[in-house]
C-alpha positions as CSV (number, residue, x, y, z in Angstrom):
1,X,0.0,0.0,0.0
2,X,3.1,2.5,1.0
3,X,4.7,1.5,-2.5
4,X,1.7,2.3,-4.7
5,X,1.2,5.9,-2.5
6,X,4.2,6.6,-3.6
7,X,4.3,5.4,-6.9
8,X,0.9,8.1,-7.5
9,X,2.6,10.7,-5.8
10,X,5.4,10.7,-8.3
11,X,2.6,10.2,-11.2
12,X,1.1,13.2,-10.4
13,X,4.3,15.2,-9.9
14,X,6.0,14.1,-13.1
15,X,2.4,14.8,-14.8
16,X,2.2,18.0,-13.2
17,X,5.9,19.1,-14.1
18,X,4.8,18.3,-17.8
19,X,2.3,20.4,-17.8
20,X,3.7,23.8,-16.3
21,X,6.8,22.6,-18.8
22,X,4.5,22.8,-21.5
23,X,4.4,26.5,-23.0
24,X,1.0,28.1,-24.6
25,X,0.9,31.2,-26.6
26,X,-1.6,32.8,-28.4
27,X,-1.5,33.4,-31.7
28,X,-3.6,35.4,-35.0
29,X,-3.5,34.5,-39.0
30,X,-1.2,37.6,-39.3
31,X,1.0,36.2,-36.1
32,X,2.0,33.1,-38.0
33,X,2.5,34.5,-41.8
34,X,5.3,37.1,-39.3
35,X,6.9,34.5,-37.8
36,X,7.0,32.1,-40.4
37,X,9.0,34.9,-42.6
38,X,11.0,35.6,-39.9
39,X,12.5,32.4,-39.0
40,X,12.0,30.9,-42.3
41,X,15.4,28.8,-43.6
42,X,14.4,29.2,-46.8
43,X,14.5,33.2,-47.1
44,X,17.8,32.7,-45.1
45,X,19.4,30.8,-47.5
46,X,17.8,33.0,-50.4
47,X,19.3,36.1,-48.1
48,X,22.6,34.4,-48.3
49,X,22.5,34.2,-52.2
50,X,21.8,37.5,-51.9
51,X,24.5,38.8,-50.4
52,X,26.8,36.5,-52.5
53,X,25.8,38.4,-55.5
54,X,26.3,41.5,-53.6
55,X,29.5,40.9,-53.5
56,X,29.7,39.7,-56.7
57,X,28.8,43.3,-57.7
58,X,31.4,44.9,-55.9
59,X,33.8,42.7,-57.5
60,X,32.7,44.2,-60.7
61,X,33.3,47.7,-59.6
62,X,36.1,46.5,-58.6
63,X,37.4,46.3,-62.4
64,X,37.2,50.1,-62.9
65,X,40.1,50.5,-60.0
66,X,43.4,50.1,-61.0
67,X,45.7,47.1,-60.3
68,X,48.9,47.7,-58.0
69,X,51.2,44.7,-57.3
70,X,54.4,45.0,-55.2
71,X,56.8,42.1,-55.4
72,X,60.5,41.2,-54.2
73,X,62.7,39.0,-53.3
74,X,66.4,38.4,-51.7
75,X,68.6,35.4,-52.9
76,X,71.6,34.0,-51.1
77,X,74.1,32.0,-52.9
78,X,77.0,29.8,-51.5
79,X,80.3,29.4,-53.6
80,X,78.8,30.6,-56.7
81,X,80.5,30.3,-59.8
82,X,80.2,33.3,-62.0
83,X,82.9,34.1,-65.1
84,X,81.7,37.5,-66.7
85,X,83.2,37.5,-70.2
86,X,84.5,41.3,-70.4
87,X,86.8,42.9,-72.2
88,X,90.4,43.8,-70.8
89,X,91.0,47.9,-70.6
90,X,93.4,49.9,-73.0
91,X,96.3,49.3,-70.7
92,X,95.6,45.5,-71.2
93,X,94.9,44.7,-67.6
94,X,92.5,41.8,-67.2
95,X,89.3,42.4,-65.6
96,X,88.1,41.2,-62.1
97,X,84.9,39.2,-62.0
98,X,83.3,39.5,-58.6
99,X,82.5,37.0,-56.3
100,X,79.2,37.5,-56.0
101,X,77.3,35.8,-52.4
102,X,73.8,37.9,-53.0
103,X,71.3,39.6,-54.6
104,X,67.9,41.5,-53.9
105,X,65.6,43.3,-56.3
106,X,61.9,45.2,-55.7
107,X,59.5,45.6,-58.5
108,X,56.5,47.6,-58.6
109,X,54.0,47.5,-61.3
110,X,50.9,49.7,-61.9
111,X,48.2,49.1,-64.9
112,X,44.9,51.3,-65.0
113,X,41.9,50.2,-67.4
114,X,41.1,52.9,-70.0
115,X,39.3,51.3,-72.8
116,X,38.2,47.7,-72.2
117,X,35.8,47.8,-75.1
118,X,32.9,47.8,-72.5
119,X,33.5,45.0,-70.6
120,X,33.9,46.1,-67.4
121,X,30.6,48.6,-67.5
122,X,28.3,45.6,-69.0
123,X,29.9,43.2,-66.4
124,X,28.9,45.9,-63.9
125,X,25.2,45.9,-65.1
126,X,24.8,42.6,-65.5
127,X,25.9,41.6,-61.6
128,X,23.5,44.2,-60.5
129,X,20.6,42.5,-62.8
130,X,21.4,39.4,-61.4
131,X,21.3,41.0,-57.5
132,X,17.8,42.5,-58.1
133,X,16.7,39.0,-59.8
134,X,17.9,37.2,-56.4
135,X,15.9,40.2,-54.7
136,X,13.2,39.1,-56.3
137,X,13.3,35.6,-56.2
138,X,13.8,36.1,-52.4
139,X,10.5,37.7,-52.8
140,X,8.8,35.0,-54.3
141,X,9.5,32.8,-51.6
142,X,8.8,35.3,-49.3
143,X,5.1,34.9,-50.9
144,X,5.6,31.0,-51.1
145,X,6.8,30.8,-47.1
146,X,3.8,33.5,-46.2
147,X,1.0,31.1,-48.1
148,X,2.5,27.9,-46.5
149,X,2.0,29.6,-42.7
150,X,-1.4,30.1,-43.9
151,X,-2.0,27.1,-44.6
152,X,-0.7,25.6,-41.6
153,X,-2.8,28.2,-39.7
154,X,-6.1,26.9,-41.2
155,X,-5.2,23.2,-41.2
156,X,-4.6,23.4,-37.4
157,X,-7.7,25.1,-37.3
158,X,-9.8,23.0,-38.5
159,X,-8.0,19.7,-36.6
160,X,-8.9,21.8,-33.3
161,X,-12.4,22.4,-34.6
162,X,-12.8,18.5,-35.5
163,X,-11.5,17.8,-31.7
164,X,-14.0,20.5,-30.4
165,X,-17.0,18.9,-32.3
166,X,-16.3,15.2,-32.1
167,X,-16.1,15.8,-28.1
168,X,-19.2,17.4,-28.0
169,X,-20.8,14.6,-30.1
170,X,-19.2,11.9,-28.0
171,X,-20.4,13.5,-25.2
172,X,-24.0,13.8,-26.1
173,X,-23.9,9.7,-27.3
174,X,-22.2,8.9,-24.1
175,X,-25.7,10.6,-22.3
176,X,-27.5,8.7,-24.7
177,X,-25.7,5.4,-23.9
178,X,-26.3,6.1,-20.2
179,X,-30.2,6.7,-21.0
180,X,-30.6,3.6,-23.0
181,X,-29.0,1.0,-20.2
182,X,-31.1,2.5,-17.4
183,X,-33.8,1.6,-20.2
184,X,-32.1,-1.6,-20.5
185,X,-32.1,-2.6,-16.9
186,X,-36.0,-1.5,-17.0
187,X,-36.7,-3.4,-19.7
188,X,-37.6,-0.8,-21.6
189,X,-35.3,-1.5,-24.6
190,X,-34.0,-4.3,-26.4
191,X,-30.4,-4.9,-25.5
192,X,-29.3,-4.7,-29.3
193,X,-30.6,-1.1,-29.2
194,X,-28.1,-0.8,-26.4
195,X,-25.6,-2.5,-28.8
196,X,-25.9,-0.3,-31.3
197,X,-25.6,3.1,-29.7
198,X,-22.7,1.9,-27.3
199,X,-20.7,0.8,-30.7
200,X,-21.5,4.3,-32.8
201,X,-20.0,5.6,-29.0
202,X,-17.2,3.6,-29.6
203,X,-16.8,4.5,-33.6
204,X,-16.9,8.1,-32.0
205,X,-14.1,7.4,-29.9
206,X,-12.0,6.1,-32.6
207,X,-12.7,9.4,-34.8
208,X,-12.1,11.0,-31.4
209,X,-8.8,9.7,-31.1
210,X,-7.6,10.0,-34.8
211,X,-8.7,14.2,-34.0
212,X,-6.5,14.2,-31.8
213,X,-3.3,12.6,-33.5
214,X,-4.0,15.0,-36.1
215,X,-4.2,18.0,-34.0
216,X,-1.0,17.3,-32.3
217,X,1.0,16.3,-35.6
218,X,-0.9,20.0,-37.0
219,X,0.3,21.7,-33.8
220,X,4.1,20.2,-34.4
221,X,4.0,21.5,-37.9
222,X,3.1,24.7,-37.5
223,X,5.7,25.0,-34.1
224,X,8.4,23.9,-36.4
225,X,7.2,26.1,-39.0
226,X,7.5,29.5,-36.7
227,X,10.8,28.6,-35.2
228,X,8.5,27.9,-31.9
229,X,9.3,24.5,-29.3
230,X,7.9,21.6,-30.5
231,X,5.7,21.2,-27.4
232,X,4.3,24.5,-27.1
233,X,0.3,24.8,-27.5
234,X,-1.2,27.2,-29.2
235,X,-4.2,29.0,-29.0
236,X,-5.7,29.9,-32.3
237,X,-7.9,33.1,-32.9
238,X,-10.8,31.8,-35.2
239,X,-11.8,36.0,-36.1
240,X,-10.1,35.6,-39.5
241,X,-13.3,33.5,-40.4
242,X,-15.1,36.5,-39.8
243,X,-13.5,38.7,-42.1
244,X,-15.0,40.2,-45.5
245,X,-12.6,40.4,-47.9
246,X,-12.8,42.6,-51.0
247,X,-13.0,40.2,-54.1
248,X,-11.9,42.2,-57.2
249,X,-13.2,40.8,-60.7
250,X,-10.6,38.1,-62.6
251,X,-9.3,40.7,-64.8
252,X,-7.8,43.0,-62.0
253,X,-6.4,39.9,-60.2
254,X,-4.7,38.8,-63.7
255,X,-3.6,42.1,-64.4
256,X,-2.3,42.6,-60.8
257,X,-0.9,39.3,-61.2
258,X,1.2,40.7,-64.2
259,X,2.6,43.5,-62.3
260,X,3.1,41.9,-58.8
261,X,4.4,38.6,-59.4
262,X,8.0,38.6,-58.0
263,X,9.0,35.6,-60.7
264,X,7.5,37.2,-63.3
265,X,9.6,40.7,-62.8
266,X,12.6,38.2,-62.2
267,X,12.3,36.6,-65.7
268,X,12.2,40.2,-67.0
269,X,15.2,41.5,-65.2
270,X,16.9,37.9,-66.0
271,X,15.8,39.1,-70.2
272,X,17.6,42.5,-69.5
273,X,20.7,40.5,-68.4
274,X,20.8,38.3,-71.2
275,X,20.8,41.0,-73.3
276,X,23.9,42.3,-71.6
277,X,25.3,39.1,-72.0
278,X,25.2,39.8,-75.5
279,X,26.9,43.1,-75.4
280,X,29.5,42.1,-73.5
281,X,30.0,39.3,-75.4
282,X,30.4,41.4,-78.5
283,X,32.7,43.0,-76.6
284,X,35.1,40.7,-76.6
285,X,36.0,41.8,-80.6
286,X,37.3,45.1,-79.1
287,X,41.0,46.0,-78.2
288,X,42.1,47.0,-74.3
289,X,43.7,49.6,-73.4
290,X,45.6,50.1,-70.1
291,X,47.9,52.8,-68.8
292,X,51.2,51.2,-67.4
293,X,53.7,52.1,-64.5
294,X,56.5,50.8,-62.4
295,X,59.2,51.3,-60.3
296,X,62.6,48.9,-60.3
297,X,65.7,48.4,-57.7
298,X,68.1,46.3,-57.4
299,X,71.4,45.9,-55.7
300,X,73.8,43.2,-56.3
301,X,76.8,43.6,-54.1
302,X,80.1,43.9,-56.0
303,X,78.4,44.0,-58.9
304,X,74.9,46.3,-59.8
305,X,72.7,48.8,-57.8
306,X,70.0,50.4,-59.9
307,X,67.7,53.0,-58.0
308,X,65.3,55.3,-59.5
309,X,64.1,53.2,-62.3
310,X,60.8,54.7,-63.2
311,X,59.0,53.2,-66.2
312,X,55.5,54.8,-67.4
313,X,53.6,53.9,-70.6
314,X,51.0,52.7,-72.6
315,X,49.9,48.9,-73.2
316,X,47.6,48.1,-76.2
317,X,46.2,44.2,-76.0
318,X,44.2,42.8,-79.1
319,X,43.6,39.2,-80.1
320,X,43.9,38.7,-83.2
321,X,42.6,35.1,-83.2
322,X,38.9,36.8,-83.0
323,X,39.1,37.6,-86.3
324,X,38.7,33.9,-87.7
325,X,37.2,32.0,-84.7
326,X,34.0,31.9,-84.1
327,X,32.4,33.7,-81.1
328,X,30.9,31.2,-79.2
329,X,30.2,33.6,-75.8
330,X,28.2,35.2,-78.5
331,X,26.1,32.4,-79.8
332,X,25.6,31.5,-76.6
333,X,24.9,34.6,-75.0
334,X,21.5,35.0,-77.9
335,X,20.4,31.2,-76.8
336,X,19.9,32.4,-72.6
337,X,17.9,35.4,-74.2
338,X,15.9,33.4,-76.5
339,X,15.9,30.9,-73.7
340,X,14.7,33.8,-71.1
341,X,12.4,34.9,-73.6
342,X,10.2,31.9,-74.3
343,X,10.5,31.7,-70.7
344,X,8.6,34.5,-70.3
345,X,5.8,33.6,-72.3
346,X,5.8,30.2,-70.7
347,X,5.3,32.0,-67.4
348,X,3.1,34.6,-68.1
349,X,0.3,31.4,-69.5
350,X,0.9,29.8,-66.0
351,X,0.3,32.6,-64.1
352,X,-3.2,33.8,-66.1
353,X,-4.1,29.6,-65.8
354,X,-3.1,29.8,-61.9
355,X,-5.4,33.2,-61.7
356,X,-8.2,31.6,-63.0
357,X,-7.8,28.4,-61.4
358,X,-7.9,30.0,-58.0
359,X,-10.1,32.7,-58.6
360,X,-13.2,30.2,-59.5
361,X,-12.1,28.3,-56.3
362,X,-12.6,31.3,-53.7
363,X,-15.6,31.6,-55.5
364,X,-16.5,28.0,-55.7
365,X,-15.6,27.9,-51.5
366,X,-18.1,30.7,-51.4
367,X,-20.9,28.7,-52.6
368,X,-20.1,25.7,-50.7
369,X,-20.6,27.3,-47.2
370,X,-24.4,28.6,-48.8
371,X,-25.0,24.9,-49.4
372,X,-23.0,23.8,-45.9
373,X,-25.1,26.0,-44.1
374,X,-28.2,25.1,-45.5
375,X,-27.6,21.8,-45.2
376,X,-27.0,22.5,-41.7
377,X,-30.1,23.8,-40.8
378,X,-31.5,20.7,-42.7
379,X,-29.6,18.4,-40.6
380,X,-30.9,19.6,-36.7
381,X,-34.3,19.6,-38.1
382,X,-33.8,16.4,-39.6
383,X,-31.7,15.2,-36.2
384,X,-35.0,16.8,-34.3
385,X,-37.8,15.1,-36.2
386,X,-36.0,11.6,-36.1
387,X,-35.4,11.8,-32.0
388,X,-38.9,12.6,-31.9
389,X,-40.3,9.8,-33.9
390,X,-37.9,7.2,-31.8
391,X,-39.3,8.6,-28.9
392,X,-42.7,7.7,-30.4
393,X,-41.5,4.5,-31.4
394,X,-42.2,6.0,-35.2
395,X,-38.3,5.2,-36.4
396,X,-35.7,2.7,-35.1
397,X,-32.8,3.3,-33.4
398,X,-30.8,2.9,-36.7
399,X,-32.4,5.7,-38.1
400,X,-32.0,7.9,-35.3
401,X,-28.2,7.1,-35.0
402,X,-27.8,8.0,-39.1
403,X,-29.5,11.3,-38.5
404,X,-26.9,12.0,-35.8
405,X,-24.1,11.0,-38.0
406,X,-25.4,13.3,-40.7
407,X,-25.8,16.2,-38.3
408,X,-21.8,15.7,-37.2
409,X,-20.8,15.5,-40.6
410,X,-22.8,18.8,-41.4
411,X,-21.2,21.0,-38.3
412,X,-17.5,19.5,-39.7
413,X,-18.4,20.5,-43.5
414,X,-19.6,24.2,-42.7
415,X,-16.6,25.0,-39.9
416,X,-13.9,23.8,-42.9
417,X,-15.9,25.1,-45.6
418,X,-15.6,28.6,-44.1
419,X,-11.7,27.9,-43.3
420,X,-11.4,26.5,-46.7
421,X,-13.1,29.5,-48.4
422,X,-10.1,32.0,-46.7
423,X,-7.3,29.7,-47.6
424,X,-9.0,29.8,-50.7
425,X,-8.6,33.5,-50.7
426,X,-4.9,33.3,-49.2
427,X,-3.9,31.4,-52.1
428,X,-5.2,33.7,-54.6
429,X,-3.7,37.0,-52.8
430,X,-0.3,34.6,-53.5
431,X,-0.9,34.1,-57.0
432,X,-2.0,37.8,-57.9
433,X,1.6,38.7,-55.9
434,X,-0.4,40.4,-52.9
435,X,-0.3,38.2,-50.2
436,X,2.6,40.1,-48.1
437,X,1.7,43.3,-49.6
């Protein structure tokens, strides 16, 4: 008896340690699109590209600078042999050749671009093309990550509302359960009435418990999705149904679609840098120019020191080899714009097809809940009527349990119908390129 105190004592407090463990916050639609953006891995990693091209770019301005390199060195040599073949002076005296044990030497060299044939201004625009593109494409899954917390939002919605109205039904066929065996006991009802309600009490549990798995695996989901613990429970604000949103007509959701879209302005600014791949490509025909400098020294004991050795001039590169190969960066440079171009067009079809698609599916949603609701109202009359009859020994008790299946199913199919119809609308505020407007 002492062992199994104690053994309850630490159930409760391990239970009880779980539970004030266990974090709750509170949290809106608008909460968890936030969050999601700001702990999202995937707009880090799209910020990281980012800031590759970034430096990309400056590498590009870096071209305009000029280039100054400094080099030297010192050499030591042991028992060198080194026979100088001079000439002997008037007086015939031979000459001396030094023994030479050293030598050091500096050289400092200076070239500044002045005519590159372009090259270094179209390589310039074209790393800040592809920048804004990566902008953009970071916007696109901004869009993308924004859509998926809403979607998470509503999906964990509508497993907490499936929890919420399953209870209440098992509750209300648990009552009935305990009305039918004091029935039972009385005689007052054949025990395979009994059967039957206790087994749909049963089937509730199941559904009951399948709720529940799919709340918590919805509740992991969405934690992992915000950067949140794993564990922590959220409490959901169910307003959003309530809003009103203002549909536009298709044509201002394609056309603001058009204009929006962050993919579809990256294709556009991905055309405008392969046609800067083709400049620079032609580019390469031209001649460079550079202006050179430098500075020498060098001192070899016994033998040399030169000081002061300024050199300053111009350098003129050109390869003649363009003349009779072919220019492949050129041919290749047309294909990404003819590539980026059909591109374009590809996209622009998918996006007015997406429009459309998702347009007539808030609007479909919108009907759904009319019928839902109606059907709704059918369903507690219908659930009414039937309980009545039973009473009345009119219907059997198969009847009665149907009508209270149908009128569950109807309370599930308006509450996701109505969180259906806003993800619905979520998705097509993504599509048009509004959704984190």
């Amino acid at each position: 008896m002492k062992d199994r105190l104690i053994s309850t004592v630490c159930l409760v407090v391990l239970l009880a340690t779980g539970l004030f463990a266990q974090e709750s916050r509170r949290l809106t639609l608008q909460d968890a699109i936030e969050l999601s953006i700001k702990n999202s891995k995937n707009l880090q990693l799209a910020n990281a590209k980012i800031a590759e091209a970034t430096a990309g770019l400056q590498a590009e301005y870096n071209n305009r600078l000029p280039d100054f390199k400094v080099s030297g060195s010192y050499i030591r040599l042991n028992a060198a042999n080194v026979n100088l073949k001079t000439k002997s002076d008037s007086a015939g005296s031979k000459s001396v050749t030094p023994k030479i044990s050293s030598a050091a030497y500096g050289i400092a060299n200076l070239t500044f671009p002045i005519y590159v044939g372009g090259r270094i201004k179209y390589g310039i625009e074209s790393a800040k093309l592809l920048e804004e593109a990566l902008k953009l494409d970071a916007g696109n899954d901004k869009d993308a990550v924004a859509f998926n917390a809403a979607q998470a939002y509503i999906n964990l919605y509508k497993a907490a509302t499936a929890v919420q109205i399953v209870k209440e039904n098992l509750r209300s066929s648990g009552s009935r359960d305990s009305n039918f065996s004091n029935l039972e006991k009385n005689g007052l009802l054949a025990r395979n009435d009994l059967l039957k309600s206790q087994l749909q009490t049963s089937n509730i549990e199941l559904s009951l418990l399948d709720a529940e798995n799919n709340y918590a695996l919805a509740t992991v989901n969405m934690n992992l999705l915000l950067g949140l613990a794993e564990n922590t429970q959220l409490m959901l604000d169910s307003t959003f149904l309530n809003d009103q949103p203002d549909v536009k007509s298709f044509a201002d959701y394609e056309s603001l679609a058009i204009q929006n879209r962050k993919d579809v302005q990256a294709v556009v600014t991905r055309k405008k840098a392969a046609d800067i791949g083709i400049k620079a490509a032609k580019a390469e025909a031209y001649p460079s120019l550079a202006l050179t400098g430098g500075y020498i020294a060098a001192y070899v004991p016994g033998l040399v020191t030169i000081t002061n050795a300024v050199n300053v001039g111009v350098g003129v590169q050109y390869n003649l080899a363009s003349l009779w190969k072919t220019n492949s960066s050129l041919q290749q440079a047309k294909a990404r714009l003819a590539q980026a171009n059909a591109g374009e067009g590809l996209l622009n079809d998918a996006v007015k097809l997406q429009v459309n698609k998702d347009y007539q599916q808030y609007l479909l949603g919108k009907k759904k809940i009319e019928v839902y609701e109606k059907s709704a109202v059918q369903a507690t009359e219908n659930y009414r009527i039937t309980n009545n009859k039973y009473n009345n020994s009119l219907v059997t008790l198969t009847d009665l349990l149907e009508a209270d299946v149908a009128l569950l199913q109807s309370k599930l199919n308006i509450s996701f119908a109505k969180a259906d119809a806003m993800l619905n609308y979520q998705r097509l505020l993504q599509t048009a390129g509004l959704l984190t407007k």
